[in-house]
C-alpha positions in Angstrom: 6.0 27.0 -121.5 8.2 25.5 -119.1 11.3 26.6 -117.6 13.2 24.0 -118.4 13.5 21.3 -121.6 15.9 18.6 -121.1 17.7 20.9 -118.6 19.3 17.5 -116.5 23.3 17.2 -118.3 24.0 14.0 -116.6 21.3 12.3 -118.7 20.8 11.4 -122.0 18.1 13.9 -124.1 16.3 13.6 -127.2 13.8 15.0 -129.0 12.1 15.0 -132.5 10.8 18.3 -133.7 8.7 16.6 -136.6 6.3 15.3 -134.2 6.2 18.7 -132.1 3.5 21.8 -132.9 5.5 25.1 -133.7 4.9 27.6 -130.8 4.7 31.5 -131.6 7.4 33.7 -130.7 6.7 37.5 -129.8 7.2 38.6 -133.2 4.2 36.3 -134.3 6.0 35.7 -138.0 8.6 33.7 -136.7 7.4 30.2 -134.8 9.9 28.2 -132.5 10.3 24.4 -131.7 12.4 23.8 -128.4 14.2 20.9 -127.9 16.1 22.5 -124.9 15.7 25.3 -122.2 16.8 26.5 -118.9 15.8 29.6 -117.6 12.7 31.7 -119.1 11.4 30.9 -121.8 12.6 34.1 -123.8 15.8 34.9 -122.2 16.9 31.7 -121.2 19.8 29.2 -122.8 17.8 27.6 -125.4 18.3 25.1 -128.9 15.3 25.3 -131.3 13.8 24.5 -134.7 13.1 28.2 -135.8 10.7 29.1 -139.1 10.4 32.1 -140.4 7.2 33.3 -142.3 7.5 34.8 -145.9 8.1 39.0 -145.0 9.0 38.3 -141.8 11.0 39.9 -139.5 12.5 40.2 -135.5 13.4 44.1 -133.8 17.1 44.5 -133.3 18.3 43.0 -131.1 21.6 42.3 -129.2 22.9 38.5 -128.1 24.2 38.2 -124.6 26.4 35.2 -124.3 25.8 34.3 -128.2 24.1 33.2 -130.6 24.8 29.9 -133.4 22.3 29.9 -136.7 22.9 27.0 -139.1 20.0 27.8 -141.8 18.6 24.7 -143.4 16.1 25.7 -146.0 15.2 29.1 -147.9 17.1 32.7 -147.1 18.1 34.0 -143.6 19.0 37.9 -144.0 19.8 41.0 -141.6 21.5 44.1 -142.1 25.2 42.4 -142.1 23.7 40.0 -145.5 21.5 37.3 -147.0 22.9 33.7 -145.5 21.0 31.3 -148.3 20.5 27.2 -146.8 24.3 25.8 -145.6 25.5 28.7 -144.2 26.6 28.8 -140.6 26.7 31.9 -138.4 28.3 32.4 -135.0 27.3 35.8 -133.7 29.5 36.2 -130.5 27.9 38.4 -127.3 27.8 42.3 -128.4 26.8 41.5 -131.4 23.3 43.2 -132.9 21.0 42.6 -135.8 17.7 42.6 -137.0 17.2 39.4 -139.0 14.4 38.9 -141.7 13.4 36.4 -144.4 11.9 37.7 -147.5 11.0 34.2 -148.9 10.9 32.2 -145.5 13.3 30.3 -144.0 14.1 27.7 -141.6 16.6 26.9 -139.4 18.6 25.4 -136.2 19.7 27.6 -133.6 21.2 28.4 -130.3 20.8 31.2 -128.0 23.2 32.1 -124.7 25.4 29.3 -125.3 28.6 31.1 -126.5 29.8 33.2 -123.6 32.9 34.9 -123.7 34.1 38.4 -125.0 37.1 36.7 -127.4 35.2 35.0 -129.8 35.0 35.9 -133.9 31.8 36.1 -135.4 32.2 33.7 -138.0 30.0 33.4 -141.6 30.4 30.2 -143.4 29.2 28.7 -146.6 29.3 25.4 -145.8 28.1 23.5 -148.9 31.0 25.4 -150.5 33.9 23.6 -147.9 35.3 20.3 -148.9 34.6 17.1 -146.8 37.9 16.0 -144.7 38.6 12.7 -143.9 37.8 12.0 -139.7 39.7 8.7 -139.1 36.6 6.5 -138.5 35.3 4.5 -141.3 33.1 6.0 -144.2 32.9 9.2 -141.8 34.2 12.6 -143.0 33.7 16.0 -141.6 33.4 19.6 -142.4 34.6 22.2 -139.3 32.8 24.9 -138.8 34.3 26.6 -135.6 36.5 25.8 -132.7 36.6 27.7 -129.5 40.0 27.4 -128.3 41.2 29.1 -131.4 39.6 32.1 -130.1 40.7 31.6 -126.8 41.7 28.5 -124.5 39.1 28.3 -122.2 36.3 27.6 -125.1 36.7 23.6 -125.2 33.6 23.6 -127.7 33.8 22.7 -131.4 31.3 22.8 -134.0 31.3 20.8 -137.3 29.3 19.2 -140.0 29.6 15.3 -140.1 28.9 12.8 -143.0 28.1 9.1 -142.7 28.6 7.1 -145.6 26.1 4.3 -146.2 27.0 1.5 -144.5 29.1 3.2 -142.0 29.7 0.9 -139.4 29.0 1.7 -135.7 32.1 2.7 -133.8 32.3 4.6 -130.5 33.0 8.3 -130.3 34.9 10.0 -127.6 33.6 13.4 -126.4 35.0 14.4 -123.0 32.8 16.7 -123.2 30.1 15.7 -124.1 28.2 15.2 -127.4 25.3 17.1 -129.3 23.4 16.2 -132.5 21.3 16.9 -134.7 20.1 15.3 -138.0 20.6 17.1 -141.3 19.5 14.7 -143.8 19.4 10.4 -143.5 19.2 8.1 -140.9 21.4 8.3 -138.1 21.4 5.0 -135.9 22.9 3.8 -133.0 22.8 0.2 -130.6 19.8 0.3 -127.6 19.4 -2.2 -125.8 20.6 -5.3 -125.9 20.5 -6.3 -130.0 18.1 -3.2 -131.0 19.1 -0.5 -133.3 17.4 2.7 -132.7 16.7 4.8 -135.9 17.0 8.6 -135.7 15.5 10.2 -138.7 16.4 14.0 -139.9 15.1 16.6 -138.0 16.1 14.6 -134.8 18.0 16.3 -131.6 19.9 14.5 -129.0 22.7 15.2 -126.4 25.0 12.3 -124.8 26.8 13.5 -121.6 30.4 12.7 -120.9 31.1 9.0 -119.8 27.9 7.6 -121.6 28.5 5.1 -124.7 27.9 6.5 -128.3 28.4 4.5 -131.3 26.6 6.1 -134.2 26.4 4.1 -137.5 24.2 4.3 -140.6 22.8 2.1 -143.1 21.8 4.3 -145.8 23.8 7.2 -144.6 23.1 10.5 -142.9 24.6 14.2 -142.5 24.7 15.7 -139.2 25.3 18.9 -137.4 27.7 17.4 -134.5 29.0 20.0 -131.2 31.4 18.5 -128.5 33.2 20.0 -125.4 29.7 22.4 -124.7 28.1 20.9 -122.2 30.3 23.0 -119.7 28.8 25.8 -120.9 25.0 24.9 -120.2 23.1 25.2 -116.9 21.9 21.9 -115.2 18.4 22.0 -114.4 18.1 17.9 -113.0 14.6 19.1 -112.4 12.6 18.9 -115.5 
């Protein structure tokens, strides 16, 4: 495994885990596909595709600079409770657990990514929170955390965003920077010149600050979405 996976910021990334092989983690019940790494390959900042076996489980462990979970299928469970598909966890840096899965599971997740000693661990239903209105046509949202309600120097923000069909294309500003990942739909956006490229579910990508984005959709999508983060990764411009 590499030590770095779309480790240059100052490019666009993407990646689409349907067409990747799951990779074995040390636990050999729970299987991994990376869409980004810097640094070694088990200790390192890294966002992944995560599946847990049936009776599966992972030794305690603690998470150094963070961890975010957002489960999207089956049961995710540790010692603090069972998190069933929609719910979103932030576990902040001293926080332990030994997470299992009984029936299996599956979900998206990011490791070393949350630094800082101030932040809440948050545990969130999601398909229980109402849709919000987000100022761009046929778009609505659904926040899940913001960092500088914890403290002022965490510019990111994490939410759930839904494109109605027929959302037209408009451009999104993100500072920042922008990250995300398909839930459900179609997500697409302009290429080159009069193309449309189609990003189906289970699709990853990351815009950097000062690059166009103009996500649309003709049948509709729902999407995990984080800006302001990108400060908080390491810049390998090497991979």
């Amino acid at each position: 495994m590499p030590d770095s996976i779309h480790g240059d910021l100052g490019v666009r990334a993407f990646s689409d885990p349907n067409a990747m092989e799951w990779s074995a983690s040390p636990s050999g019940t729970v299987w991994r596909k990376r869409v980004h790494l810097v640094g070694p390959p088990e200790s390192g900042q890294v966002t992944s595709v995560v599946r847990y076996q049936p009776d599966s489980a992972f030794p305690s462990h603690d998470h150094p600079d963070g961890e975010e979970i957002l489960v999207l299928d089956g049961v995710f469970s540790d010692e603090h409770g069972d998190w069933p598909a929609g719910t979103y966890l932030l576990n902040p840096a001293g926080f332990r657990h030994a997470p299992f899965s009984r029936e299996g599971c599956l979900l998206f997740v990011k490791l070393r990514q949350l630094a800082g000693d101030r932040r809440r661990h948050v545990a969130l239903p999601t398909n229980e929170l109402a849709w919000e209105p987000e100022g761009r046509a046929g778009v609505s949202v659904k926040p899940l955390y913001a960092g500088g309600t914890d403290s002022p120097e965490y510019p990111d923000a994490t939410r759930l965003e839904r494109l109605e069909p027929g959302t037209p294309a408009a451009p999104v500003e993100a500072p920042g920077g922008i990250e995300v990942f398909v839930l459900s739909g179609t997500l697409e956006e302009e290429g080159d010149g009069s193309t449309v490229v189609a990003h189906p579910a289970g699709t990853w990508l990351r815009v950097p600050a000062g690059i166009p984005f103009a996500p649309s959709s003709r049948e509709g999508c729902e999407l995990y979405v984080k800006t302001g983060a990108l400060s908080s990764l390491r810049h390998d411009p090497g991979d």
